[in-house]
N, C-alpha and C positions, 0 to 999 in steps of 0.2 A: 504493500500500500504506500510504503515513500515511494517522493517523485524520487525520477531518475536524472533529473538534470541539477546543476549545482542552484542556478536561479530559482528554479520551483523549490530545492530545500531552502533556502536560504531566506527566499520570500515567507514560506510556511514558518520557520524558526522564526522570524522577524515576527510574524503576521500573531504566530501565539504568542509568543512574550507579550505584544499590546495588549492581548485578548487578557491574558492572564491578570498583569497589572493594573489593566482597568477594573477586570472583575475583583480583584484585592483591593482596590482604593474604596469602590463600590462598599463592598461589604463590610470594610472599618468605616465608612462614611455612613454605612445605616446601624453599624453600635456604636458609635458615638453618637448619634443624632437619637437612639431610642429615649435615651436617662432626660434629656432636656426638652423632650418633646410629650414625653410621656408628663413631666414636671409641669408643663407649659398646660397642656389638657384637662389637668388635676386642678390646678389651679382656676382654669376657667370654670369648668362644674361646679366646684367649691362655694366660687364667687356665687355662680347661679343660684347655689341650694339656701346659700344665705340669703340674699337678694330677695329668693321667695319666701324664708320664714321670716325674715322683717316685715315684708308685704301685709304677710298674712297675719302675723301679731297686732299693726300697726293699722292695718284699714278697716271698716266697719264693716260688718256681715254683709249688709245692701249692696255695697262697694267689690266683695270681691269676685261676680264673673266677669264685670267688666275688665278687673283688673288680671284676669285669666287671658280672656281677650284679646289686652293689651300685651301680654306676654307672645301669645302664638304671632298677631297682626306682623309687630316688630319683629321679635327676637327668634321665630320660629319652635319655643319651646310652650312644651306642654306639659300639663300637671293632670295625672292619673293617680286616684286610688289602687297600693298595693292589694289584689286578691290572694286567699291560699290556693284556688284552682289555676293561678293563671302560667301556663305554659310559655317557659322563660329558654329561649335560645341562647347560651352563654357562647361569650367572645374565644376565639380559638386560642388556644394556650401556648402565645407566641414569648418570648421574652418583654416585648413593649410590652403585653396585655395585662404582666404580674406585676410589670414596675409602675403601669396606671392602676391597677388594683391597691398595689402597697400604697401609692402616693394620695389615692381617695381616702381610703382607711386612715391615712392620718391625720385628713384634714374634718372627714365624715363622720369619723366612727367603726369600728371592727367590726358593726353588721351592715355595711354598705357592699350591695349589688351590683355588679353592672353586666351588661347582656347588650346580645345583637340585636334580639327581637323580643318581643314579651306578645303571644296569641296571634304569633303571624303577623304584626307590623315590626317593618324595620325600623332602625334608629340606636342612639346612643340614651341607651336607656340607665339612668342609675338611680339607684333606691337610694332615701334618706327619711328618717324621723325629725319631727319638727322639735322634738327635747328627748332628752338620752331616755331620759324614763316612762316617754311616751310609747306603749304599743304599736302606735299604727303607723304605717307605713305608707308612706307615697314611690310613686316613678317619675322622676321628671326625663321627658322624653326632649334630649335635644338630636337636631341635625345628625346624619349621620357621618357626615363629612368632621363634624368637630373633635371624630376620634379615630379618623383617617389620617394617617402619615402622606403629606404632601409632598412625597418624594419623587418617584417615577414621571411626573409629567417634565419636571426640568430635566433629569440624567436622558428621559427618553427623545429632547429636542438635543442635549448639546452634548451627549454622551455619544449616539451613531457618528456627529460632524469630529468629535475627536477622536475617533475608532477611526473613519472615514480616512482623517488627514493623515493620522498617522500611517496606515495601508499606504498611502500616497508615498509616503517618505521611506515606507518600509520596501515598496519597490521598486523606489529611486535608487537606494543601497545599493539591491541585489542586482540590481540593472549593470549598475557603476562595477561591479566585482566583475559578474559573470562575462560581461561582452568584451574585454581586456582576454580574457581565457578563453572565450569560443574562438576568438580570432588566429591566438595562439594555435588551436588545437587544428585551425585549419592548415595552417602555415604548418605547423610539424608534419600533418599528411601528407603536403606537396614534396617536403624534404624527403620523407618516408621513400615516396615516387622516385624521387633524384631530381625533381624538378627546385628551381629557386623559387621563392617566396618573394613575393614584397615586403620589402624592411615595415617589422611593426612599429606605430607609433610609438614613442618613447617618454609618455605624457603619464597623468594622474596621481596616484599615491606613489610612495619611494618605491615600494615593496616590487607597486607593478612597473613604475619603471625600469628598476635593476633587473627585473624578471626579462622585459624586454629588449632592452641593451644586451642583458647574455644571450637569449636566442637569438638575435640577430647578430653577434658576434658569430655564437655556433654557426648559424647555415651561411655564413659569410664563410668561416673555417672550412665549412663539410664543400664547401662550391671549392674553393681555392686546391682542395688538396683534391678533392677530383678532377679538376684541371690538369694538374699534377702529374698525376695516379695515370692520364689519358695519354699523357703526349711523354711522360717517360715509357709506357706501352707501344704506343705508337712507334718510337724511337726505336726501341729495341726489336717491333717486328721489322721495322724496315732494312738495321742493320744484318739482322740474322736473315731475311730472305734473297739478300744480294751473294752472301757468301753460299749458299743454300743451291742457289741458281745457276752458279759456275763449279758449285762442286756436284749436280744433276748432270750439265755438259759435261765435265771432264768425265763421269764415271760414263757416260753414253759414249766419249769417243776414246777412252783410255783401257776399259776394260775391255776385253776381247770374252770372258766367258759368260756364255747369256743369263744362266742362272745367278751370278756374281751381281752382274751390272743389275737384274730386273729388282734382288734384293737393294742393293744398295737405292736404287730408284722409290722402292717400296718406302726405306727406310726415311728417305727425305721427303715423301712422300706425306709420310705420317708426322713430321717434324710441322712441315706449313699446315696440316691440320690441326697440330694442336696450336701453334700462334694464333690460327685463326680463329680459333675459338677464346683464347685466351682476349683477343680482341673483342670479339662478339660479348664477351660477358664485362669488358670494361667498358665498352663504348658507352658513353653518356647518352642513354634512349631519350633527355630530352630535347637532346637535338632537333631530333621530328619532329616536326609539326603533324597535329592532328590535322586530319583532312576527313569529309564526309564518303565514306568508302561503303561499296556495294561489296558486301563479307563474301557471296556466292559466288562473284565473278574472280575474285582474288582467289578463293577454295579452289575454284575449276580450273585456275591455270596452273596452282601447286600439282593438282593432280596431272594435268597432263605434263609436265617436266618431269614427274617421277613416269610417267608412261613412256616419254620421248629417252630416258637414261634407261629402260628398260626394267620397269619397277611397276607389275601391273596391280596397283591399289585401288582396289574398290574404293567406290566412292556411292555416300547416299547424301545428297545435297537437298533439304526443305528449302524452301523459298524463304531469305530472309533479307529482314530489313537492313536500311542501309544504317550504315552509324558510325560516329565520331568514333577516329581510331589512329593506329601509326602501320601504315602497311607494311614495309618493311620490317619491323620490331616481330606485327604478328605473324609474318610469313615465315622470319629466323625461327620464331617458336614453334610454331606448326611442322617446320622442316626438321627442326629439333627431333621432335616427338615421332614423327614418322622413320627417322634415320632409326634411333633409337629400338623403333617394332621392328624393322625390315633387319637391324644387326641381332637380336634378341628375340624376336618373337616367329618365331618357325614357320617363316616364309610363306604367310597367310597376314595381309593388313588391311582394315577397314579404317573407311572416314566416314562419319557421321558428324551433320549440321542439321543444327532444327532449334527455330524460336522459342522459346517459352518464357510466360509470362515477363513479358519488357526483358529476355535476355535472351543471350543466343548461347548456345551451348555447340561444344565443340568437339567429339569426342576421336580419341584413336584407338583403336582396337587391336589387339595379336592373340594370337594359341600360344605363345611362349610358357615359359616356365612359371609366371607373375612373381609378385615379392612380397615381400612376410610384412602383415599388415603394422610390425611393429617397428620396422624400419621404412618406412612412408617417406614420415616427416623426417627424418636424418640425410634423407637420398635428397632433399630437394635444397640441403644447404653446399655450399660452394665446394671442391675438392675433394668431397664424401663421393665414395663407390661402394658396391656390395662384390664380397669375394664370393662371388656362385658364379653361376652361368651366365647372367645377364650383367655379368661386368667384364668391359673387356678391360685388360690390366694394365694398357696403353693406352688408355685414355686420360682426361684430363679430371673428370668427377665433373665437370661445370654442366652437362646439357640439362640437365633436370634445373638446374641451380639458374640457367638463362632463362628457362622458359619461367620459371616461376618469379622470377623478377620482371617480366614484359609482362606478364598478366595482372602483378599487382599495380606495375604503373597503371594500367587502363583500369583499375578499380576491381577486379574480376577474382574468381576463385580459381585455382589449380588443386586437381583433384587426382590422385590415383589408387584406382578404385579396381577389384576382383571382378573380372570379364565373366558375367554367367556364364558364358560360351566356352570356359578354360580362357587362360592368358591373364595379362592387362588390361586396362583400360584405363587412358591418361584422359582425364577432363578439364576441358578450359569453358568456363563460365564467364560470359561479357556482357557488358550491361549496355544497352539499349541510351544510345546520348547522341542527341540531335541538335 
């Protein structure tokens, strides 16, 4: 049930701590307000009960409905004879209700009543004797508002506008943290790619500045040293293919025995394929520009170069969409993967392409030997081989290790996966981007 992103917690932490602290202000705001409101109530009744037994001591018989009268007219209180039948509703037994109870009682008397309702009408009903040693009993029935806590109508206008504003500031906060770090977390994906970033800004809190300055020093580092990393590569393929080249010629015109020269040929042979790979897996894929490419028309010419080299690979091509991609990159990968079946998988190779849901799926297929589900992921990091049969021992370890770096730059999955058919099966998953 937590959110997933740093903004939704952060706004939520922000958002309860207001919640909580208002509800705490709230609730010490309504016990400290009971003791002097309850005080305040007590006293006004009191005044009342007095009020009416001087009335009533002091006016002549004739005189007093008028002056009943005059009590409901103005003041809205009314004077009831206490009955023993009469069905008394008492007030619910809150903390305020005992501290107006005690505070009547000390102004009233220890047989003073008070109730919600007395026979089904509401009101602030409270009983008083007009002399201690008098039996009989009245109710003076005032408003019922006058022993209501006037609370909730003020917290409920300015209480939501402080909750409200505060919300406001709470996800100003999380705003100001989290989008310094989304921006971050894109820039680290491009790097991820090998692609460069635009320098993040280097503004707001210390914290996220320094934060900023260092990654943008880092992919400044990671750009420079694969700069580097390319053209000392470079350097050394070109050196080592010149001597390469005249020592191909000389063993072509110096050796006279055919099985001598064809090995030594073999041997140098196998040398320019591994530079060449060794370049393949340096080369900086962000070179490339994406370009909007038809994936089936690019499929169908792989297949026929492996047709035209004498490489008869089935092919099952769905019709699929065209999309943002580096042709090159994913031709070296697809080529990868098929070298890979046609050396190791028992001269039986299928291609499969076919759209599914916004992706295109890519798959290669062989009857070979396949490989141990728990050496997967180790085959697909750089200079790792497997000592079985589907390693040859003069290789370089990089083909798994190029293709699964071209597919993570285009966003995609690289997968390989147990052939129901017996064998392999290598999958490239690409995402549909237009």
């Amino acid at each position: 049930m937590m959110p997933r992103t740093l903004l939704a917690r952060t706004f939520l932490l922000l958002a309860l701590l207001v919640l909580l602290t208002t509800a705490a202000w709230l609730s010490l705001f309504r016990y400290t307000d009971a003791e002097p409101r309850a005080r305040e109530i007590a006293q006004l009744s009191a005044s009342a009960v007095n009020l009416i037994r001087a009335s009533l001591f002091a006016a002549a018989p004739e005189k007093r409905p008028g002056l009943f009268a005059e009590f409901v007219t103005r003041e809205g209180i009314r004077l009831l004879p206490a009955e023993p039948e009469d069905r008394i509703d008492l007030m619910p037994e809150t903390r305020f209700v005992a501290l107006l109870r005690r505070e009547l009682a000390a102004r009233l008397g220890e047989h003073t009543r008070i109730a919600a309702a007395v026979d089904g009408v509401p009101g602030f009903w409270v009983s008083f004797r007009l002399d201690d040693h008098d039996e009989d009993e009245y109710w003076l029935v005032l408003p019922r508002e006058r022993a209501a806590r006037d609370f909730a109508s003020h917290w409920l206008t300015w209480g939501p506008l402080a909750i409200g504003l505060a919300l406001l500031v709470a996800g100003y906060i999380a705003t100001r943290i989290s989008r310094p770090l989304k921006a971050m977390a894109r820039s680290a994906a491009l790097v991820g790619k090998g692609q460069q970033p635009t320098p993040l800004p280097e503004k707001g809190a210390e914290e996220l500045r320094e934060l900023a300055h260092a990654f943008n020093t880092m992919a400044a580092d990671l750009e420079r040293h694969e700069k580097e990393r390319s053209e000392v590569l470079a350097g050394i393929s070109h050196d080592l293919r010149t001597p390469l080249t005249r020592l191909r010629l000389e063993a072509e015109l110096s050796v006279s025995d055919d099985s001598a020269r064809n090995a030594v040929v073999a041997d140098i042979e196998q040398m320019e394929a591994v530079i060449s790979q060794f370049m393949d897996y340096a080369r900086t894929e962000s070179g490339e520009p994406e370009v909007l490419t038809e994936v089936g028309v690019l499929l169908s010419a792989i297949v026929e170069r492996q047709r035209a080299v004498g490489r008869p690979l089935a092919a099952e091509l769905a019709e699929l969409p065209p999309t943002l991609l580096r042709p090159k990159a994913i031709t070296r990968a697809v080529i990868n993967l098929i070298d890979n079946a046609w050396k190791y998988g028992g001269g039986e190779v299928t291609l499969l392409a076919a759209a599914v849901n916004a992706e295109i799926c890519l798959k290669i297929a062989d009857r070979g030997p396949g490989l141990p589900a728990d050496q997967v992921e180790r085959l697909k990091r750089p200079f790792t081989r497997l000592e079985s049969a589907r390693t040859d021992v003069t290789g370089t370890g990089l083909g798994l290790a190029i293709v699964d770096r071209v597919v993570r730059l285009h966003g995609g999955r690289f997968e390989l996966l147990e052939n129901p058919d017996g064998g392999l099966l290598a999958q490239i998953i690409l995402p549909v981007r237009r």
